[in-house]
C-alpha positions as CSV (number, residue, x, y, z in Angstrom):
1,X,-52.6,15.5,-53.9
2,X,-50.3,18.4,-54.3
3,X,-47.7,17.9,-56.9
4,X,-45.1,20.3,-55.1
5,X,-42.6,17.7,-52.6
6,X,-39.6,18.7,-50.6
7,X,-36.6,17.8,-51.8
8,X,-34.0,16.3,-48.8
9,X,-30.2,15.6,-49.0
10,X,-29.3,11.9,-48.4
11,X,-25.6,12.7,-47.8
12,X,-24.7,14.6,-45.0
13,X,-22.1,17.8,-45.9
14,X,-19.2,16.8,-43.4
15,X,-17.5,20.4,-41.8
16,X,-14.5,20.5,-40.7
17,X,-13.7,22.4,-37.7
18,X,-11.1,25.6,-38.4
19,X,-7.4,24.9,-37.6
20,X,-6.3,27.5,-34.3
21,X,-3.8,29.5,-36.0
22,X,-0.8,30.9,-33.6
23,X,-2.1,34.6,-33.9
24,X,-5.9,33.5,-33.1
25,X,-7.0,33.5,-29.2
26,X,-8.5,30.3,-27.9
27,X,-11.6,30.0,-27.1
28,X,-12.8,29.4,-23.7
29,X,-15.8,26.8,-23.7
30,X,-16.3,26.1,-20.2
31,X,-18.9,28.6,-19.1
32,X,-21.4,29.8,-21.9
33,X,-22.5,32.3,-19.1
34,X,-22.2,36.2,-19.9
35,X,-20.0,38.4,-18.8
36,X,-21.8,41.9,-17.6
37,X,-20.3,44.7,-18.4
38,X,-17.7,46.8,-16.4
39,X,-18.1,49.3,-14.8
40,X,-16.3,52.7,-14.9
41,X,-16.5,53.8,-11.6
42,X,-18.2,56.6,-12.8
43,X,-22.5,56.2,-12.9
44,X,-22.9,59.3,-15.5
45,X,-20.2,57.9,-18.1
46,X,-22.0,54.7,-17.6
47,X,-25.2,56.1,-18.5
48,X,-23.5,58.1,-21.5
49,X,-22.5,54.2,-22.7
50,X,-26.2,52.8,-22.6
51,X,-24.9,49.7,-21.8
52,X,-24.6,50.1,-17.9
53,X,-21.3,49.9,-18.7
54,X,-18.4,49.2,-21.3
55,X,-19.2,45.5,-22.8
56,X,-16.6,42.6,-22.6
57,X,-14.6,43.0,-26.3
58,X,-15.0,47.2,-27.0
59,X,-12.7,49.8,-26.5
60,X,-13.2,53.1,-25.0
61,X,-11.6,56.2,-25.5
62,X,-11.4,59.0,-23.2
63,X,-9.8,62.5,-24.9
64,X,-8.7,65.2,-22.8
65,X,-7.5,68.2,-25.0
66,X,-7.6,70.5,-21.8
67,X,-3.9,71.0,-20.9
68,X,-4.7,72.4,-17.4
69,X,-6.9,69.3,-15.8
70,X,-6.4,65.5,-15.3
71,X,-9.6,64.2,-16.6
72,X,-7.6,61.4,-17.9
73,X,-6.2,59.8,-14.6
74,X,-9.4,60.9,-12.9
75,X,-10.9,58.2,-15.6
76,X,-7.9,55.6,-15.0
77,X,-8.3,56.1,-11.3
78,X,-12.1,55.5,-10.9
79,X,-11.7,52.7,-13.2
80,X,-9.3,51.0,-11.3
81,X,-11.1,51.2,-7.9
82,X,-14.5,49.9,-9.8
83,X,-11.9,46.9,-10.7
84,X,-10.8,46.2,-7.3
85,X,-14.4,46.3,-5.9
86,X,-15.4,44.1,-8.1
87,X,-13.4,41.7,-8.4
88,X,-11.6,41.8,-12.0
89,X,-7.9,41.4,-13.2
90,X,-6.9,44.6,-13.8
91,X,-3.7,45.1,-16.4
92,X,-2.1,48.9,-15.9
93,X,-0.6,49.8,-19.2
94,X,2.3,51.8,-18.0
95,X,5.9,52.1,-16.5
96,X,6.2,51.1,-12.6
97,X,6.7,54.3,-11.4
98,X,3.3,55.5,-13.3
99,X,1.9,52.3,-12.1
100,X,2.5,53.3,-8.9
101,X,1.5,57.0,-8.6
102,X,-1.9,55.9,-10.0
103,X,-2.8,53.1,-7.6
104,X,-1.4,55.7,-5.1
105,X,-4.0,57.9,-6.1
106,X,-6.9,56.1,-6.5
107,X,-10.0,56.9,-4.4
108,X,-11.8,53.9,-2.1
109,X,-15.0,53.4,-1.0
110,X,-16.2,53.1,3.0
111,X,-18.5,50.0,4.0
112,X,-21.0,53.0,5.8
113,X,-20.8,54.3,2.2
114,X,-21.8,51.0,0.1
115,X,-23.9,49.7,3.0
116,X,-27.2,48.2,1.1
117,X,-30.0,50.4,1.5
118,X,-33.8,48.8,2.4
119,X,-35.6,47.5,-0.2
120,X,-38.6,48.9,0.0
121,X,-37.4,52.4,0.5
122,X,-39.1,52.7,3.7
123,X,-37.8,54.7,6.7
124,X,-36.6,52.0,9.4
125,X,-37.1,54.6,12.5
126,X,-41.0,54.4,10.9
127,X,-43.1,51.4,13.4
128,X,-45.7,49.9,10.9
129,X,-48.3,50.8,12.8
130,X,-47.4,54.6,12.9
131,X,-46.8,55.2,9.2
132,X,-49.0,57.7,7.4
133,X,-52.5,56.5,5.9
134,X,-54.0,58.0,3.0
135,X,-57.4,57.4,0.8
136,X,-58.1,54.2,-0.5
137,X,-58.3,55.2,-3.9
138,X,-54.4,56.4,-3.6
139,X,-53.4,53.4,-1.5
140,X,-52.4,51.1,-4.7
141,X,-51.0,53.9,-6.7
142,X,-47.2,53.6,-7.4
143,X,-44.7,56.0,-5.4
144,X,-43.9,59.3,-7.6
145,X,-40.1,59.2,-9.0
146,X,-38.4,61.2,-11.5
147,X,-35.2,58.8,-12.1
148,X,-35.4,56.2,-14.5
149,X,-36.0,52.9,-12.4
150,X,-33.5,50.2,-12.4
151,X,-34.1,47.3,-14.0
152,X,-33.4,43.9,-11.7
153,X,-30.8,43.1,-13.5
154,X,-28.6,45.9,-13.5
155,X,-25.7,46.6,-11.5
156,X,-24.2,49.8,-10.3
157,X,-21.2,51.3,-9.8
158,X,-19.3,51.9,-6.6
159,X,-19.4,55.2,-4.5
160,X,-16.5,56.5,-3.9
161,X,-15.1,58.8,-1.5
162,X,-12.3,61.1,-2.4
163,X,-11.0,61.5,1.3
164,X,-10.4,57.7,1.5
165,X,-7.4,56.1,-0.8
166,X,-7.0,52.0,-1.8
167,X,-5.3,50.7,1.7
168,X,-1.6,49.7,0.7
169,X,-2.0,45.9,1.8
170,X,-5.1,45.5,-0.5
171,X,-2.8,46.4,-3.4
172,X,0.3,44.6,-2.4
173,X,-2.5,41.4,-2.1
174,X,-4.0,42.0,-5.1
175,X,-0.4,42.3,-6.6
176,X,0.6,38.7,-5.2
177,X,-2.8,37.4,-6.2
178,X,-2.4,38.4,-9.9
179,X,-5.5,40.6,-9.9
180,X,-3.7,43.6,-10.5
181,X,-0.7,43.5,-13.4
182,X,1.6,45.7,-14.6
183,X,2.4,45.8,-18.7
184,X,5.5,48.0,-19.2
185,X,6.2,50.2,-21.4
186,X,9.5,48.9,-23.8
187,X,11.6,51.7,-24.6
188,X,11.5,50.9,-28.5
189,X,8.7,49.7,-30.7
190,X,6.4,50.1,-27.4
191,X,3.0,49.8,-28.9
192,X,3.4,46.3,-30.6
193,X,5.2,45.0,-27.4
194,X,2.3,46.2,-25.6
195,X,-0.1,44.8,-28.0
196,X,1.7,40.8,-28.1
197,X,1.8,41.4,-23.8
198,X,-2.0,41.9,-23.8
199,X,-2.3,39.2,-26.3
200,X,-0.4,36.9,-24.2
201,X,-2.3,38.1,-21.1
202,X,-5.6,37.6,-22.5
203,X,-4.2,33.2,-23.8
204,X,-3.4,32.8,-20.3
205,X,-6.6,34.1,-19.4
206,X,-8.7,32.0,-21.3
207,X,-6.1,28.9,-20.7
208,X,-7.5,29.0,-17.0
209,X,-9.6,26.5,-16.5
210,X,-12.5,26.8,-13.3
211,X,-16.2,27.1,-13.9
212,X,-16.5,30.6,-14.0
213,X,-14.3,33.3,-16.5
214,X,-12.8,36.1,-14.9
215,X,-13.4,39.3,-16.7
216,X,-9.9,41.4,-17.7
217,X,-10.2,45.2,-17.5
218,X,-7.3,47.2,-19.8
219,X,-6.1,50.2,-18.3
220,X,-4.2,52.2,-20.9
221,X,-3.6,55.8,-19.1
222,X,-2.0,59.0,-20.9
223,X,-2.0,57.1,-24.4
224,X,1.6,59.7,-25.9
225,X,2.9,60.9,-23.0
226,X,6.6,60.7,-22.9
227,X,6.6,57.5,-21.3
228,X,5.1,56.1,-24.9
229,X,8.2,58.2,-27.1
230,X,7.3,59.9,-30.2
231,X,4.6,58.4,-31.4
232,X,3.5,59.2,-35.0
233,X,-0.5,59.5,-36.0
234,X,-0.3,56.0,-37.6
235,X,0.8,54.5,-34.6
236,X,-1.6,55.6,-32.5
237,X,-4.0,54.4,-35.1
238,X,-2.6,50.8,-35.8
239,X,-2.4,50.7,-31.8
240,X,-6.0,51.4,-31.1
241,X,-7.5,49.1,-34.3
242,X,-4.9,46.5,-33.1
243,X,-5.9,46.5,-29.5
244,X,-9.7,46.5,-30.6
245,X,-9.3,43.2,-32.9
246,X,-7.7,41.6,-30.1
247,X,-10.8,41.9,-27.9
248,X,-12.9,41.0,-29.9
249,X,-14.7,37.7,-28.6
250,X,-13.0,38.1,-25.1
251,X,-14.0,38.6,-21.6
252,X,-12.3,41.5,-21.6
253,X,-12.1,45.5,-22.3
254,X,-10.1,48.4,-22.4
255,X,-10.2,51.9,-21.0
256,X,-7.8,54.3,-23.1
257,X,-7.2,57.3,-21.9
258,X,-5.1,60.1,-24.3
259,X,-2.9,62.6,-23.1
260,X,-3.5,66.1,-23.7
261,X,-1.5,66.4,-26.1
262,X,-2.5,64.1,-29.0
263,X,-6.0,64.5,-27.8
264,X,-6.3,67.8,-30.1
265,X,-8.7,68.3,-33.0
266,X,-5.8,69.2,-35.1
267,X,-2.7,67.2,-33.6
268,X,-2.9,64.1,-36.2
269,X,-4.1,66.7,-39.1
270,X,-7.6,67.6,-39.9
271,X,-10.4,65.2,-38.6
272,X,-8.4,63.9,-36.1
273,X,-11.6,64.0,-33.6
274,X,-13.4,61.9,-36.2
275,X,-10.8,59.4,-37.1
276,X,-10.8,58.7,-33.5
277,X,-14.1,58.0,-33.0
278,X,-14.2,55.4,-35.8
279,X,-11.6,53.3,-34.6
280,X,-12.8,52.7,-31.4
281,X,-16.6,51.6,-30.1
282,X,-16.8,54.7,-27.7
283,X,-14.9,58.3,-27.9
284,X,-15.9,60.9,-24.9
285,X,-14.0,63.8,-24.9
286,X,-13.6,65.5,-21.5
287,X,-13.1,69.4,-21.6
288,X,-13.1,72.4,-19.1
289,X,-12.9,75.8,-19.2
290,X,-9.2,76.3,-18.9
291,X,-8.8,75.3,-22.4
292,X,-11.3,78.0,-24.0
293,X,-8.9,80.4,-24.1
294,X,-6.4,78.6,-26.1
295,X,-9.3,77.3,-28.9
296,X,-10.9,81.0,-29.4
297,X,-11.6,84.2,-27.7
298,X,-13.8,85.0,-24.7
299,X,-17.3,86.5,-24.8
300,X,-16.0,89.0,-22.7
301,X,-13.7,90.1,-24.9
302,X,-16.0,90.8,-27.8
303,X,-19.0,92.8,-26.0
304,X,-20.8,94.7,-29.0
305,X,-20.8,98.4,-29.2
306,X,-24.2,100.0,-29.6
307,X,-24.1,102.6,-32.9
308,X,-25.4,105.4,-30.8
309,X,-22.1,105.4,-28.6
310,X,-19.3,107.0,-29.7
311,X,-16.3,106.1,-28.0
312,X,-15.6,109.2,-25.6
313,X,-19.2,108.9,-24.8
314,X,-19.4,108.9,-21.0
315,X,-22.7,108.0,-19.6
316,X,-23.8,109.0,-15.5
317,X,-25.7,105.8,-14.2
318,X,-27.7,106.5,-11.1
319,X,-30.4,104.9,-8.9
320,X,-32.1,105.6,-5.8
321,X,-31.3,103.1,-2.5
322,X,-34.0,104.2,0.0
323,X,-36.3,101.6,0.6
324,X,-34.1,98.4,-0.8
325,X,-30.9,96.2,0.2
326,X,-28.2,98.0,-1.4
327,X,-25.5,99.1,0.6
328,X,-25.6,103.1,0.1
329,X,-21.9,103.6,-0.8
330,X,-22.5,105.3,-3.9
331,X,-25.6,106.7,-5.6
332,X,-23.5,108.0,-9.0
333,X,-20.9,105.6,-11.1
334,X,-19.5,106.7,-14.3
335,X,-19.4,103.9,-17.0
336,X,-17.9,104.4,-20.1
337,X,-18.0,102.1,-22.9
338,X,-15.1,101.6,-25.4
């Protein structure tokens, strides 16, 4: 008989259940059922996140340092439609007259567009009994593809076309519905009145009762333009971790988008770019080529000069056009290298 027994506790250890505390979100115990992620209108960005999208309770950034694009309301746009199409509560973070030019802008998708396609893949002008044989030994081999195949589970974004805009009565409905809300901008202290409207937002949310949650997407476009005043480095910082603790737990998520010009590598001093990317789960940074010039000089500019040139040397470049597909307008050009 082995000497070694298990000791078990007679009393039970009673637990008491935490206290809600005014600053805490409720939480919503009706439906145990996952939220997917959302979708940011955008298939490549949602590849970038790994996640087939951003996940309920993160934060992601969007920097956009190029002065001559709109990268960021591209982002807000595209997000917005995805929101529309399917189905969330979208909450614009801006003034109504922002609100308004980006809904105005936003690009909508055609029924021919987002018709499903067959399941099999097969061509439906094809009868059965006309489509191509092959060998028996191929017959059970699996079709060649060089994409990564979707898993059943996933979804996919929207396609969108860029000629076609969000019809006016499906935003004023959406409007009356409550499915799209504006948060405005205060003219003082406007990133904690934003943060306590989004944390109201997300206690009504969560007060609603129904069987099914409703997911919230956050649409916070041109993070220090004017509309937001002169914000500092630290508020931008205690606005981003503020906004990220509040999600936390929530069916919810925000897009952030940051206006060109806090969206610098040296605007809020030096590793801006990295202090960035810590206090939020994703940072992309968007860039093009018109902001090159400003960062450092052109290739172009700085073509190396071979030792064996001096620099009067003028060279005589010539070749012969008989026989090829060059226009004979000159035979002789003179170069000369500086």
């Amino acid at each position: 008989m082995s000497s070694f027994k298990r000791r078990t506790s007679s009393k039970a250890v009673p637990t008491n259940p935490p206290q809600p505390d005014s600053n805490t979100l409720p939480i919503h115990t009706v439906d145990s059922t996952p939220i997917p992620p959302l979708l940011s209108g955008l298939s490549s960005i949602d590849d970038i996140l790994g996640f087939n999208g951003l996940p309920t309770g993160q934060v992601l950034l969007v920097r956009a340092p190029d002065p001559h694009s709109a990268w960021g309301s591209m982002i807000s746009r595209y997000s917005v439609a995805q929101g529309l199409v399917s189905g969330e509560v979208i909450a614009i973070v801006s003034s109504e007259d922002d609100a308004e030019d980006l809904l105005d802008g936003c690009m909508w998708t055609s029924d021919a567009v987002t018709s499903p396609l067959d399941a099999e893949g097969e061509d439906p002008d094809v009868q059965p009994d006309e489509s191509m044989k092959i060998a028996w030994r191929y017959a059970k081999m699996k079709q060649f593809s060089t994409t990564v195949p979707k898993r059943s589970g996933d979804q996919e974004s929207a396609i969108f076309d860029l000629t076609l805009k969000i019809p006016a009565e499906l935003i004023a409905h959406s409007r009356k519905i409550g499915q799209i809300i504006n948060v405005p901008l205060p003219p003082s202290s406007t990133c904690d009145a934003v943060i306590l409207h989004i944390r109201k937002l997300l206690r009504e949310l969560n007060s609603v009762g129904g069987s099914t949650r409703r997911a919230l997407r956050i649409i916070v476009p041109e993070l220090g333009s004017p509309a937001w005043g002169d914000l500092q480095q630290t508020q931008v910082i205690r606005f981003l971790l503020a906004l990220r603790g509040i999600l936390r737990g929530t069916p919810a998520a925000a897009f952030v988008t940051l206006s060109s010009t806090i969206s610098g590598d040296n605007w809020g001093g030096d590793g801006w770019e990295g202090k960035l990317s810590h206090i939020t789960d994703s940072c992309i940074t968007l860039a093009g080529f018109g902001g090159i010039f400003g960062r450092r000089p052109t290739f172009i500019y700085e073509l190396p000069e071979p030792p064996w040139f001096s620099q009067n040397t003028i060279i005589t470049i010539s070749w012969n056009t008989q026989g090829t597909l060059y226009f004979p307008l000159r035979t002789a050009r003179d170069v000369e290298f500086r």
